[in-house]
N, C-alpha and C positions, 0 to 999 in steps of 0.2 A: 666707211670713210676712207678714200685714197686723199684726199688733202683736206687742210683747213684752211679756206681760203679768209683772207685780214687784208688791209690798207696799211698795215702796222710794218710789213717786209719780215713777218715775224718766219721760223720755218721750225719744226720738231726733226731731231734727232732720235730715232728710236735704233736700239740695240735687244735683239734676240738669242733666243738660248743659254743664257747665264742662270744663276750665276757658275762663275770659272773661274778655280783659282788664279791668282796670275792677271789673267787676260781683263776681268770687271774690274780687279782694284786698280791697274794700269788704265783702262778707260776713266774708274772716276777722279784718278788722280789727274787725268788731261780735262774732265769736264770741270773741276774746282779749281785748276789752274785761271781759265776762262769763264769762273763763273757761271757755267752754264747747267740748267735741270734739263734731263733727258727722262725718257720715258723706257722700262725694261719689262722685256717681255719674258720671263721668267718659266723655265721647265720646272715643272712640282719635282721630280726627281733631285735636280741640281739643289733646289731650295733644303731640300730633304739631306741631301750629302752637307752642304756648304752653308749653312745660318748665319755664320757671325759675317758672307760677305753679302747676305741677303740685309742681313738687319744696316749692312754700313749702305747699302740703298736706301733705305726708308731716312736712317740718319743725315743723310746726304739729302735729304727734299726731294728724292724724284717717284718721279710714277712709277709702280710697281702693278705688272698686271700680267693673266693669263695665257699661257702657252700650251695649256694640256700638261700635262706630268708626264705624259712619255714622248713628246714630239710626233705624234701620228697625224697622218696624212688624213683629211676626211676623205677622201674619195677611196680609200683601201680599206675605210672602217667601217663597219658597220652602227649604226644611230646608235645604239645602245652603248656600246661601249665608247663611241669618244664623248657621248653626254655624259660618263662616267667618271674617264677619264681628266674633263673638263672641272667635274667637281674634284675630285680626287685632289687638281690643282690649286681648286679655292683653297679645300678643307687647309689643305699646310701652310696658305698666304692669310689665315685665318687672323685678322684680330692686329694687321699689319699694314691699314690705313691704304689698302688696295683702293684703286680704282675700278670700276664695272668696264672695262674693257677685255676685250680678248682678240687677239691675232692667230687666224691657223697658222699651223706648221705648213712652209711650201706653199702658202695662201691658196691653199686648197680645201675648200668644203662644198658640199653640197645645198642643194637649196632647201631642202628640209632640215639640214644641219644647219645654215644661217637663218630661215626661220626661229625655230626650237630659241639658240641663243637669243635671237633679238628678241624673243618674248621672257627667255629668263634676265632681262635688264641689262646685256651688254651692248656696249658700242661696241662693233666688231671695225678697226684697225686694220687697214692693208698699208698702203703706199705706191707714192707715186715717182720717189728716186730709189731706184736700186742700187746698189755700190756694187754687189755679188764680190762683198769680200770673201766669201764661202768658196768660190772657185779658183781652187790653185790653178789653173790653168792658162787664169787674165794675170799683167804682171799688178803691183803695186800701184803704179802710175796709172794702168788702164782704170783700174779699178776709183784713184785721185778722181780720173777725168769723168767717169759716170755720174759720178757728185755734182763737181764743177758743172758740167755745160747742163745738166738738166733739175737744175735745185732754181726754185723760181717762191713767188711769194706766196707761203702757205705749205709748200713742201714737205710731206713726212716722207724724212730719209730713212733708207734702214741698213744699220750695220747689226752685224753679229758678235758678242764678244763670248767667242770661243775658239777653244784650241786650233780648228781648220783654218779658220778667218783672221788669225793672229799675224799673219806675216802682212797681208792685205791693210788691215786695220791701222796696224801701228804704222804704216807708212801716210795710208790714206787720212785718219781721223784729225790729225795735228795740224794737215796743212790745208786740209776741206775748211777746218775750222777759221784759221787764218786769213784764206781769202774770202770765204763769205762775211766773215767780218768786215774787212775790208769795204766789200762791196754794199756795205748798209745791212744788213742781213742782223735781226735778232732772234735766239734762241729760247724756245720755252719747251716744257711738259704738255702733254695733252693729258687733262683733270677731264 
């Protein structure tokens, strides 16, 4: 799924690699400012380190779903081990009102790796706006403008809320947020 397209002007905001200290509770305090459910695509690792800011996801109404537990790339993995590593993510989102989605790390997998998944019941999740708040190298605004000029109706955005993507983010997410409102734009979860 790179978009969900609606007549509704609806668009998903989704956020990767959390959760992180700091950085998830400063996103869901900007998405409950705005009333808005997003969708987080969760490292089993970070879940593992960080619970109480996993559980303030779930408490917060938004989708909680699959990233693998170590962020691996499928194209450097071998089938065995990111089908592993895939579960490894369940086992800890275990009992946590997940959803059957899953997004690669890098949105990279193979086609016997997106097979495999979509027969153990995921929606597998890409996207169709990148922010690349992940790249210190774009500023703050380039990063704004990636949102802006290519977020249309149906759109799954992806920001990151982690340590790298933190300068990016905090600049980008509050005013993305702002002018797609603006412009008729409403926000949901992908259940």
């Amino acid at each position: 799924v790179w978009n969900i397209p609606n007549a509704s002007k609806t668009i998903y905001l989704t956020f990767d690699d959390g959760p992180t200290p700091e950085v998830t509770e400063w996103v869901l305090d900007i998405l409950a400012q705005h009333d808005i459910k997003a969708t987080f695509f969760c490292i089993g690792n970070n879940i593992e380190k960080h619970p109480d800011i996993f559980r303030k996801l779930i408490e917060g109404g938004h989708t909680v779903a699959n990233h693998t537990f170590n962020h691996l790339n499928g194209w450097n993995t071998d089938n065995e081990k990111y089908f592993e590593n895939i579960e490894a993510c369940e086992n800890v989102m275990q009992g946590s009102n997940t959803a059957r989605l899953f997004r690669p790390p890098y949105g990279k997998i193979s086609r016997s790796q997106k097979k495999e998944i979509l027969k153990k019941g995921y929606r597998i999740i890409m996207w169709d706006v990148l922010s690349a708040d992940f790249d210190t190298s774009i500023s703050p605004e380039k990063c704004l403008q990636n949102v802006l000029r290519n977020t249309a109706d149906g759109s799954v955005v992806i920001f990151h809320d982690s340590i790298k993507a933190q300068d990016n983010l905090r600049h980008a997410l509050p005013k993305a947020i702002g002018v797609l409102k603006e412009k008729g734009f409403t926000f949901s979860a992908i259940r």
